[in-house]
Steps between C-alpha positions, in 0.01 A plus 500: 500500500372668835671714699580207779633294300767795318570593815566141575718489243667766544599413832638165383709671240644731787616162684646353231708806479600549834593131511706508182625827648596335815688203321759788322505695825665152633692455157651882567640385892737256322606699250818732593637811375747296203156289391348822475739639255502203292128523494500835376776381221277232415173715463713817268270356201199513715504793686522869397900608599354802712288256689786295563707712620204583765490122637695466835344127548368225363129583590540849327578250151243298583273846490617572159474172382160445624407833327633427166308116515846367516403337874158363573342197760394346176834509356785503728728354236762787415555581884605117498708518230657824644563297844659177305732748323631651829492176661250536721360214426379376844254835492311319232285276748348817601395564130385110458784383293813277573789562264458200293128636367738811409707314314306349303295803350779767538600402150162563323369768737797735570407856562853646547680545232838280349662831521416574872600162596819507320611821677363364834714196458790680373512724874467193698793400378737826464630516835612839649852497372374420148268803524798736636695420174218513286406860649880595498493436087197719457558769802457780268160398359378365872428745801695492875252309689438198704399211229403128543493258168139557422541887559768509240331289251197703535678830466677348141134440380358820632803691262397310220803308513369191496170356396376151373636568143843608651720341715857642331535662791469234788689257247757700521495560888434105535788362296757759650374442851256160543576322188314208614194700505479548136347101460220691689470765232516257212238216677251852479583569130405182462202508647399819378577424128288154560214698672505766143540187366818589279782262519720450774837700559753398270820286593749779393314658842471174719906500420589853665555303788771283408760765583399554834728465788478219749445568832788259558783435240703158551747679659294646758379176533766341540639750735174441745552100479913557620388724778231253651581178283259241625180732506318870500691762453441845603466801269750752427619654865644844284101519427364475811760735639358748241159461599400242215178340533516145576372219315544122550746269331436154475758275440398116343606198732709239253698815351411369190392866385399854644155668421503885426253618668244760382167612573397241260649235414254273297179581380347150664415548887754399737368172735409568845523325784255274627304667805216258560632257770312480841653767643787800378761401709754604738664848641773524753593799627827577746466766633827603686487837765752467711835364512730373719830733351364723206221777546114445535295558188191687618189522254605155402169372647280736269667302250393206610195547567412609133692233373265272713174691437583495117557105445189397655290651371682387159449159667804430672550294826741800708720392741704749702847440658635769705912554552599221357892355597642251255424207715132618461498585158642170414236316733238732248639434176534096594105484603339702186774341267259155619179670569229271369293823449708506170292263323211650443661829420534728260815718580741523780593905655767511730588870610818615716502849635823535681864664480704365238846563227535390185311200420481404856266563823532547844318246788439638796795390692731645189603235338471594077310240296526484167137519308639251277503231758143603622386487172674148459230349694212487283663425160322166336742273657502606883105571424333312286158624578581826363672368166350717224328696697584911536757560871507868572775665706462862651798655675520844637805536633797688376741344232827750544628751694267690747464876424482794794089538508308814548276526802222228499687311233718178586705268253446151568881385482805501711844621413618246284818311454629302221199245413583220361446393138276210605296732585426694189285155348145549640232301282505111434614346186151434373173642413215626712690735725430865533701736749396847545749693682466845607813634375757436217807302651786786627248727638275541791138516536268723753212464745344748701465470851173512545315462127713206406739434211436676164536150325271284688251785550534562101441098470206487736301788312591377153382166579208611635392735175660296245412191583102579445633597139612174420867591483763245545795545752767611279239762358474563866818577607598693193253746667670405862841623360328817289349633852773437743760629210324840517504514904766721693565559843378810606823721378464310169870359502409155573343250233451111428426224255374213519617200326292168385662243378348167377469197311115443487402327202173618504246826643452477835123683498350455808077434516331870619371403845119531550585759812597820505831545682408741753742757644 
């Protein structure tokens, strides 16, 4: 070959690289500080610890990959299995795959290990009170400092504590702590005595389980069904008083039985609702700032701005009503509970940001309106177009008492007076309904005066990273009531929890939108 035509070469190879450099330099800008950690999890078998360690972003494990042939132009596949693992999966366009061609040759072609996986799926689901008791039960083996799921997990394996060949350990942890988990440890001995192709785990250790505690005995149960007979009922207040992470309790229509709910419930996948109609649907927002006899509630617009920003680019026809009285409301509530626009839709968002008590809110003139009758308009009989179809509620408004706030905090209720028990029954008798509100009923929840309210704000950014993962709603606000949960006001007294409660009968997974949802 001459010297031209190396050089031409050459120069062609040099493009290829600074394109496929390019591509993961646009991979890296979507890619935050908690994907980076998982990546580095993820990659423990495939890069050196020391390098690790040396990795503050995604293009520094891109390097290292690249370097050890892990990574290539040619052969993008393990970045794309990394980014389906962390659920990134809308980054895979940029790689030239789409999640189902993932799918389909993950099985054959996987690259991290059953034993990686296993522990990455086993810190997505120990939430931060989990990981506080299991650190309390080893504190003498486990140093003082800051630790996230992964960080522990990694820590156990770096002590030799636990490896592929020995789990005793995290059994232990798991059935003391997370007993549901340990289906996820037996599915991977399994599917790691398949793979050495020795026989499957025995039924003497498929049966550990059978002692395991419910997370709801029949007496809780039935305890939940007397204090809201005809529907959802809340969880535990004692817990959220304490600081317990929330989690949602679902409740089944005909009260023919209760589901316990764990992280999973059946190995087949749960249905999802259909989102292919002409169009996604329809989002109301009231947005109430001033009122005639309580106090303004400044930053409220920041809240609905997001709200509005955030739904269409999901899809979402936004309309905005601004201080709202209860002859408007009412005029609102009549015209979308008719709204041809229904039809064609997928879903139906209706959002409230206002003053409120316990399970009522405020219009704009003051009268209190119980969600329960604004939820009564789009049940199956008053809406037909919306029968079987997902209705979800958002209220930010307080639920209880309001609290003194700190400077540039406010409470969004009024002194309250006795409320009336009709009052306390917020979702319809029937399926399909979801209401999000952003505080457990007795207690108040905050905005800031200018930044907006830490639940809708949590809500907007959530929606806007999750939903590119492919996460449903419920997933969603699980991670809406972990964030706001750990906020504070700024002398740290002050805290909040969400509360969802629904009776969906299936996911409600929303398609990613083609557009980024720009700031």
């Amino acid at each position: 070959m001459t010297s031209q035509g190396q050089s031409l070469n050459s120069t062609l190879d040099d493009n290829c690289q600074v394109n496929f450099r390019g591509t993961l330099l646009t991979i890296d800008s979507y890619l935050g500080d908690q994907d980076v950690e998982r990546l580095k999890f993820l990659c423990r078998d495939s890069i050196a610890s020391k390098n690790l360690e040396k990795c503050g972003s995604a293009l520094d494990i891109f390097d290292y990959l690249m370097a050890e042939e892990r990574l290539s132009e040619e052969d993008p596949s393990f970045l794309a299995e990394l980014l389906y693992i962390i659920k990134q999966r809308v980054l895979l366009r940029h790689l030239r795959y789409t999640k189902e061609q993932v799918e389909h040759w993950l099985p054959g072609r996987r690259k991290v290990s059953l034993f990686r996986n296993l522990l990455y799926e086993l810190s997505e689901d120990i939430s931060s009170e989990n990981l506080k008791s299991m650190i309390f039960l080893l504190r003498e083996s486990i140093p003082k400092v800051q630790m996230t799921s992964l960080s522990f997990l990694a820590y156990l394996e770096k002590q030799d504590k636990i490896d592929e060949d020995n789990l005793t350990l995290l059994e232990d942890l798991c059935k003391k702590i997370v007993p549901n988990l340990m289906r996820k440890i037996d599915k991977y001995k399994r599917e790691k005595a398949s793979q050495a192709g020795a026989p499957p785990v025995t039924k003497e250790t498929e049966s550990l389980h059978q002692g395991e505690k419910e997370l709801f005995s029949h007496s809780d149960i039935n305890q939940l069904l007397g204090a809201l007979p005809q529907e959802v009922s809340w969880q535990d207040e004692h817990a959220q008083r304490n600081g317990d992470r929330a989690t949602p309790v679902s409740v089944e229509m005909l009260g023919a039985s209760v589901d316990t709910l764990t992280s999973e419930t059946s190995t087949k996948e749960t249905a999802v609702y259909r989102m292919d109609r002409k169009h996604r649907g329809l989002c109301v927002v009231v947005n109430n700032h001033s009122f005639t006899s309580l106090s303004e509630r400044p930053g409220t617009n920041k809240d609905a701005e997001c709200l509005k920003r955030v739904f269409q680019w999901l899809g979402f026809s936004v309309h905005i009503y601004v201080n709202v009285t209860k002859g408007h409301l009412e005029e609102v509530l009549q015209q979308f509970q008719t709204h041809p626009g229904h039809a064609d839709g997928d879903c139906f968002v209706f959002c409230v940001l206002t003053h409120g008590k316990f399970g009522a809110v405020y219009s704009s003139d003051g009268e209190l309106i119980p969600i329960r009758q604004i939820m009564s308009h789009f049940t199956a009989q008053q809406c037909p177009a919306l029968a079987h179809k997902p209705k979800l509620f958002f209220i930010q408004a307080c639920q209880g008492e309001e609290i003194q706030p700190s400077v540039s905090i406010e409470a969004d209720a009024v002194n309250p007076e006795h409320v009336p028990p009709s009052l306390q029954d917020s979702v319809p008798v029937e399926a399909d309904f979801l209401l999000g509100l952003a505080t457990v009923p007795g207690y108040v929840s905050f905005r800031h005066m200018e930044e907006g309210s830490w639940y809708i704000q949590s809500l907007y950014n959530h929606l806007k990273d999750l939903v590119p993962r492919q996460e449903d709603i419920l997933s969603i606000l699980t991670a809406v009531n972990d964030d706001v949960s750990r906020q504070a006001d700024k002398r740290g007294k002050k805290k909040q929890m969400p509360q969802p409660a629904f009776t969906l009968r299936k996911k409600v997974v929303f398609p990613v939108p083609q557009e980024e949802l720009l700031l």
